[in-house]
Wavefront OBJ file of the C-alpha trace (Angstrom):
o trace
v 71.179 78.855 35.632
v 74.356 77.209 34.129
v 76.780 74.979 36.524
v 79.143 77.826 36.649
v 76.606 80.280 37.682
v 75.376 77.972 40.679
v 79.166 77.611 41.474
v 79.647 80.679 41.478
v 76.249 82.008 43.655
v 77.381 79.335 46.352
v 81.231 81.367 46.431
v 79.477 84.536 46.254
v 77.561 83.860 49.276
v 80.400 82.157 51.191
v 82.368 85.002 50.960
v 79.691 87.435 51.753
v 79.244 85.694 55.010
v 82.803 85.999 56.171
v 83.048 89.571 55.714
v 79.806 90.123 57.427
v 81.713 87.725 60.222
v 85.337 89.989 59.638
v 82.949 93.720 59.939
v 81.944 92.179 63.289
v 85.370 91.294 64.333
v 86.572 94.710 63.286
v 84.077 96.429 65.047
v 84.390 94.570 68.405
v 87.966 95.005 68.385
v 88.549 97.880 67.307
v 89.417 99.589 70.595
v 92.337 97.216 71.265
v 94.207 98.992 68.797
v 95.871 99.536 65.056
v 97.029 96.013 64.988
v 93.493 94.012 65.234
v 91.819 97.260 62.899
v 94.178 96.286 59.871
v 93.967 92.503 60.627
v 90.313 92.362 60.248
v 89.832 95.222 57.904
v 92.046 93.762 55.400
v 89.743 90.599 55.711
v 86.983 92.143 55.473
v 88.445 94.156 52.243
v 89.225 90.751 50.849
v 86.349 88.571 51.097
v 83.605 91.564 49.770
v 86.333 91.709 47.098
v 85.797 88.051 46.366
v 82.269 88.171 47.086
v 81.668 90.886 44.403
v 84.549 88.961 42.007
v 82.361 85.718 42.213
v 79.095 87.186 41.812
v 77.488 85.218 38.784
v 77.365 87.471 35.892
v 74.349 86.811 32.970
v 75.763 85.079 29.436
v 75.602 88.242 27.151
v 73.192 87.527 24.135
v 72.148 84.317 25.417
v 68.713 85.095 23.737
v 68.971 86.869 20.310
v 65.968 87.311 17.656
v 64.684 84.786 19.802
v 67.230 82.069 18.934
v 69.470 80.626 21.161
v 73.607 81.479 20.864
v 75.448 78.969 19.178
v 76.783 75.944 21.924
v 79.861 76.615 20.178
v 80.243 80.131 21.170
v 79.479 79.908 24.387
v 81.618 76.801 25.411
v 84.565 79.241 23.458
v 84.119 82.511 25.653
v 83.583 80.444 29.252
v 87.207 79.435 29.458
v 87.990 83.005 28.080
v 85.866 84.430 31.485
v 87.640 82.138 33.676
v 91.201 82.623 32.565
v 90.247 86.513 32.764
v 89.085 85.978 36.151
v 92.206 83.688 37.575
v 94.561 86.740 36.163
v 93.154 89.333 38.085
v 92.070 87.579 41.119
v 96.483 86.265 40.786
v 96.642 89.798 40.496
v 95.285 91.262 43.237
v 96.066 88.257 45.331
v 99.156 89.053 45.071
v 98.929 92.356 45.782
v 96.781 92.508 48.454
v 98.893 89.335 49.924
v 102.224 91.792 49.993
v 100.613 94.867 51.385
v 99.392 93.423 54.164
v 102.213 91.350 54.910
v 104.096 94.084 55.140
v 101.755 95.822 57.458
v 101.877 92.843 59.794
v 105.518 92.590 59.735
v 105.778 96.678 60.426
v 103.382 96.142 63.171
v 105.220 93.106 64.424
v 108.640 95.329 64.523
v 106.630 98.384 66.177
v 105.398 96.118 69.045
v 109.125 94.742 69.608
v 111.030 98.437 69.652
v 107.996 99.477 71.681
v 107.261 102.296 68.671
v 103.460 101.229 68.138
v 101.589 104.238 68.591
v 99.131 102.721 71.252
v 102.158 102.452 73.641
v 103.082 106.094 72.437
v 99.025 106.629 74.093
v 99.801 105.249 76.732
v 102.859 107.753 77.518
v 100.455 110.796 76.320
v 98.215 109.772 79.192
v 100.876 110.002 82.313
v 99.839 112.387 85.495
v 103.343 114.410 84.162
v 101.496 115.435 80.523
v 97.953 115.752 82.355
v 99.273 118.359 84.364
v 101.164 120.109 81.161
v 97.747 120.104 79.524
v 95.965 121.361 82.579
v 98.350 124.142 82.194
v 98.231 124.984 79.178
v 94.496 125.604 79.444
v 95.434 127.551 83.002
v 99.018 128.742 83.849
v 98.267 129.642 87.406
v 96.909 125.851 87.920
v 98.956 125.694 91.362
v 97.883 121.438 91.488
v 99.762 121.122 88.237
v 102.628 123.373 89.020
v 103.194 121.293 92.452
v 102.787 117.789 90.715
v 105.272 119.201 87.906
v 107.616 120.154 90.091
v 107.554 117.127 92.597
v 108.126 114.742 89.457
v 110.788 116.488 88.611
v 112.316 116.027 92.038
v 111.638 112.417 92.072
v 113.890 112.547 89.272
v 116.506 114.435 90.969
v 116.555 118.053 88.268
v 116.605 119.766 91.296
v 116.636 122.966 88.770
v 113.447 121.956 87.137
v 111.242 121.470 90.314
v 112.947 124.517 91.700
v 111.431 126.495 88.438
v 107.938 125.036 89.055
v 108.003 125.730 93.032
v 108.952 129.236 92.444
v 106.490 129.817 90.241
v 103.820 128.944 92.296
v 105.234 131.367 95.310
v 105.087 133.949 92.279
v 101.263 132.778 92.357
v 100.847 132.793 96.010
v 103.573 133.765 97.588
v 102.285 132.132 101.340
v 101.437 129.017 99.169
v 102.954 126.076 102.338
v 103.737 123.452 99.421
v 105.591 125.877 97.416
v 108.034 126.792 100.439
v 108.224 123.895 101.982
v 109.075 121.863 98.515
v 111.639 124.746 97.618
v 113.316 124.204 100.773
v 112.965 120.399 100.500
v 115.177 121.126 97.326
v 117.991 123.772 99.045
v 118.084 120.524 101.664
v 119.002 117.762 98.646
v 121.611 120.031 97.704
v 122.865 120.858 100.939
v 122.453 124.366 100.793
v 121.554 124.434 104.183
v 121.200 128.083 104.880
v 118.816 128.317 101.833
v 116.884 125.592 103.084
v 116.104 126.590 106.985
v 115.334 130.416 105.481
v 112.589 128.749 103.463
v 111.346 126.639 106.248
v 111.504 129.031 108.751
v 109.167 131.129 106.146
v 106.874 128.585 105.652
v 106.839 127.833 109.615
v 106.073 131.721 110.301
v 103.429 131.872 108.191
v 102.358 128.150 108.483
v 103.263 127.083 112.197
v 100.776 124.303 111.783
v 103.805 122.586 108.845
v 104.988 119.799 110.976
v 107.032 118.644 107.612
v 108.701 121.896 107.627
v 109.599 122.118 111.521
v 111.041 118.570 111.269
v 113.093 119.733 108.030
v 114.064 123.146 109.479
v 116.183 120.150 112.229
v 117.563 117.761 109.763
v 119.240 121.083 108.177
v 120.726 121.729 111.791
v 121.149 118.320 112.085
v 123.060 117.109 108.894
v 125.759 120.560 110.355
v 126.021 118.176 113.748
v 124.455 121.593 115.578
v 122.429 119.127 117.469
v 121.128 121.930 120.257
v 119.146 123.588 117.371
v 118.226 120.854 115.871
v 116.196 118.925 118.809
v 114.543 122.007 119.534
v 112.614 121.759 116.428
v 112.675 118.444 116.744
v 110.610 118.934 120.042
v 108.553 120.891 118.659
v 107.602 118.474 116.105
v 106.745 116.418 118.420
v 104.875 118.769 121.010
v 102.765 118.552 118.040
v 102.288 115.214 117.855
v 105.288 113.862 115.378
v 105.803 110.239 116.635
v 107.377 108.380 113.232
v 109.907 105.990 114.585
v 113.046 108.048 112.624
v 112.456 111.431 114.269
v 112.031 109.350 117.715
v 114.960 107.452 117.046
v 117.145 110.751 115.912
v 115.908 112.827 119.076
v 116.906 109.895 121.321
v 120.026 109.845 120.209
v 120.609 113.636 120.258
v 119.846 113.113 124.103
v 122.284 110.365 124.716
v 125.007 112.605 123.145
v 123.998 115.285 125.284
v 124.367 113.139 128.148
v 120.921 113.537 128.990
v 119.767 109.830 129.643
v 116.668 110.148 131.252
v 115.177 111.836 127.884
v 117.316 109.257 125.797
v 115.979 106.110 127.350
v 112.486 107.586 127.241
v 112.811 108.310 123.363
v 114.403 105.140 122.739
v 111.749 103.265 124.547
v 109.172 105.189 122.403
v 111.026 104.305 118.973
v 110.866 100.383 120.024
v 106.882 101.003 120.855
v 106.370 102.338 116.940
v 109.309 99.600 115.434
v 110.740 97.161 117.277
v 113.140 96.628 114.689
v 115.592 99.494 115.655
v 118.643 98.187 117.470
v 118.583 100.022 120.064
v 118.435 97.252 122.933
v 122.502 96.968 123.346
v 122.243 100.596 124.065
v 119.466 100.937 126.317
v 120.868 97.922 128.735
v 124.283 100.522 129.099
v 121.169 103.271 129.872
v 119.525 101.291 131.877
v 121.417 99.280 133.766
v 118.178 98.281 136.257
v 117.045 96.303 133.815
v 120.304 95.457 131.659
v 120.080 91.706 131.577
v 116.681 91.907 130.216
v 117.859 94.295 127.152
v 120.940 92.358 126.468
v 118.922 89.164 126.166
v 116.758 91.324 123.312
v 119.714 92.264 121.900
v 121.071 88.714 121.411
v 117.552 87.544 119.876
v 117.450 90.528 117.178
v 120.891 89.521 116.372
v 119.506 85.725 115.894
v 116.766 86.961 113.534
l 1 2 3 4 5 6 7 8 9 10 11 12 13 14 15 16 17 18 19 20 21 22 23 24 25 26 27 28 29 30 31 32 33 34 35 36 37 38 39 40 41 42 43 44 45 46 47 48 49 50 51 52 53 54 55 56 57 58 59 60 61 62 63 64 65 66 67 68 69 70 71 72 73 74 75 76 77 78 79 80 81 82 83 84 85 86 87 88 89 90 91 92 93 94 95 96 97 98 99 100 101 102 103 104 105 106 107 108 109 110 111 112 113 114 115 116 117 118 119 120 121 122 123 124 125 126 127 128 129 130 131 132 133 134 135 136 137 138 139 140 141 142 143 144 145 146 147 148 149 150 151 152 153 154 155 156 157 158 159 160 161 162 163 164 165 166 167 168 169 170 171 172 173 174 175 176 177 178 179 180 181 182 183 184 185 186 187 188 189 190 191 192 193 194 195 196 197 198 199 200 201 202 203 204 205 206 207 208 209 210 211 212 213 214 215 216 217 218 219 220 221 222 223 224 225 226 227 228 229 230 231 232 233 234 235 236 237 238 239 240 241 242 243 244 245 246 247 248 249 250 251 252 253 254 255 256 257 258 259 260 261 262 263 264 265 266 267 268 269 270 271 272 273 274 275 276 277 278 279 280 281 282 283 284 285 286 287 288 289 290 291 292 293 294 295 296 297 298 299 300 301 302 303 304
């Protein structure tokens, strides 16, 4: 084997190794996404293009009639191979060089603009298109209805989440979620009429709905017709509501009524589930027995 051909066995081999090494980067990370795919499969593309470019090739009628070619000849057509060789490996160099360069630089932009299409997976996979899905393979999915409809009144379209809600009462019309969330909505938009005739529903047919008795007394509430609204707030709690905000709303519904027994109670009970109401200052005019001892808890939440 001629000089060239040993030269060229060593590149062939070379480059046969590091696409063998590329075809295992490609494979390993693949799942990361388009970006690392192209990197490493345009590697791999180039160095089995090199490795099959380099691959030493026989001297064509090296033996003839059992004479050797001319030395002549064949020191004449080597520099021919070689400058045929450094064209189209410039060639396709060059080519290969620009495609990919361009690919990088689209995939560079992508990942900037936030375009690349495995952040557009990303969006596919939120609970809001999981539920679309689910109901596309069943309409009367009431899970998917309710999660539709509550995203769309985290996002405030009260019309859209009012759509979804009412389609699940056309579903089941005693469904507790479906009434409840509808009159959740009629409540955002103060339609407060709408709102206690839907929780009233849901509390005839679902008296167990402590969300919907407390609701059915913010409505009365947010009209100041504070005599109907602590009734359901009592009930609420007869049932066991003790969050500090209904506490704290029911005590002060008392104190307005002039009823101070049932205020100081209720404001005692707030300060035993968060002591960070201010509600000291008024429980030491309440309570004047013990007055000095408020007013001094007063002054330290004020220091805080």
């Amino acid at each position: 084997m001629s000089a060239e051909n040993e030269k060229d066995l060593t590149r062939t081999k070379r480059f046969t190794r590091l696409a063998i090494v590329c075809a295992f980067l490609l494979a390993f990370f693949w799942p990361l996404g388009s970006f690392f795919f192209w990197i490493f499969f345009g590697a791999t593309s180039y160095f089995i293009f090199l490795a099959i470019y380099y691959r030493p090739r026989p001297k064509q009628n090296e033996n003839f009639s059992g004479h050797s070619r001319p030395a002549w000849k064949t020191q004449k057509s080597e520099p021919g191979l070689q400058d045929t060789r450094k064209k189209i490996f410039l060639i396709v160099f060059i080519i290969g060089g620009t495609f990919f360069f361009i690919l990088f630089m689209l995939m560079i932009i992508g990942f900037i603009v936030g375009d690349d299409p495995p952040d557009q997976a990303v969006v596919d996979t939120t609970d809001e298109n999981v539920d679309r899905l689910a109901l596309a393979s069943n309409p009367s999915d009431l899970n998917a209805l309710t999660n539709l409809g509550n995203y769309f009144y985290a996002q405030n379209q009260f019309d859209s989440a009012l759509f979804y809600y009412d389609k699940i009462l056309s579903i089941d019309p005693q469904n507790s979620s479906g009434m409840y969330n509808k009159a959740l909505v009629f409540y955002q938009t103060k339609n407060y009429a709408k709102s206690i005739e839907w929780t009233k529903k849901c509390f005839s047919t679902h008296p167990e709905n402590i969300d919907a008795t407390i609701l059915t007394g913010d409505n009365y509430y947010a009209q100041e017709n504070f005599s109907e609204a602590i009734g359901w707030y009592r009930q609420a709690y007869d049932k066991g509501a003790r969050n500090p905000e209904l506490l704290n709303i029911m005590a002060y519904i008392y104190d307005r009524q002039n009823r101070s027994s049932e205020a100081i109670q209720f404001y005692k009970e707030t300060l035993e589930q968060d002591s960070s109401y201010q509600v000291y200052g008024r429980l030491a005019e309440l309570d004047p027995a013990r007055g000095d001892w408020y007013r001094k808890k007063a002054e330290q939440w004020k220091l805080r």
